[in-house]
C-alpha positions, 0 to 999 in steps of 0.5 A: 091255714095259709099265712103271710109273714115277715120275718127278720132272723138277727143272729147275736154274738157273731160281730158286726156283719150278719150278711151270711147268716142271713144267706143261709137263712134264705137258702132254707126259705128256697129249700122248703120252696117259699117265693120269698120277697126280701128287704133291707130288713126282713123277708116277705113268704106265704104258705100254710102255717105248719110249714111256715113254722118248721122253716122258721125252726129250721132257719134258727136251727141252721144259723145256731150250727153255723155258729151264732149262739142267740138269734132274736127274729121278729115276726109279722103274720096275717091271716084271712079266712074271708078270701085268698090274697097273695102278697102280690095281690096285696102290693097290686092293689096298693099299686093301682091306688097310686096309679088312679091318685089324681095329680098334686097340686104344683 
């Protein structure tokens, strides 16, 4: 089953700046071969559910050897089994809503 997710890894217990952590987070994203989408708090990826999974594992897994003791990550996950859509698609469609939005008023 193909996933979409938003994850967002907090590593606790290694100071005030996590950018690292996070790096390293994103670098077993690109391993596994995910196309990730990221922000200010959190990544966007696709894939099958099974691999999504084994990368989250591997990036608590990953960031607990580079020496955070607690990690709290959140997740978001969407499924559909009535047709494919990609997180590009869902972004384009909402793209093209605001493009046919008539002008507001002055």
């Amino acid at each position: 089953m193909k996933v979409s997710v938003e994850l967002c890894v907090v590593p606790l217990g290694v100071g005030v700046s996590v950018g690292d952590h996070v790096a390293t987070c994103q670098r077993v994203l690109a391993e596994e071969g995910f196309e990730v989408q990221m922000h200010a708090y959190g990544t966007n990826f696709e894939g099958e559910w099974d691999a999504v999974m084994a990368a989250v594992r591997r990036c608590h897994e990953v960031v607990h050897a580079n020496g955070a003791p607690r990690i709290f990550t959140s997740m978001k996950l969407g499924t559909r089994t009535d047709r494919e859509q990609s997180l590009d698609d869902k972004i384009d469609s909402i793209r093209a809503r605001l493009d046919d939005t008539p002008p507001g008023p002055d």
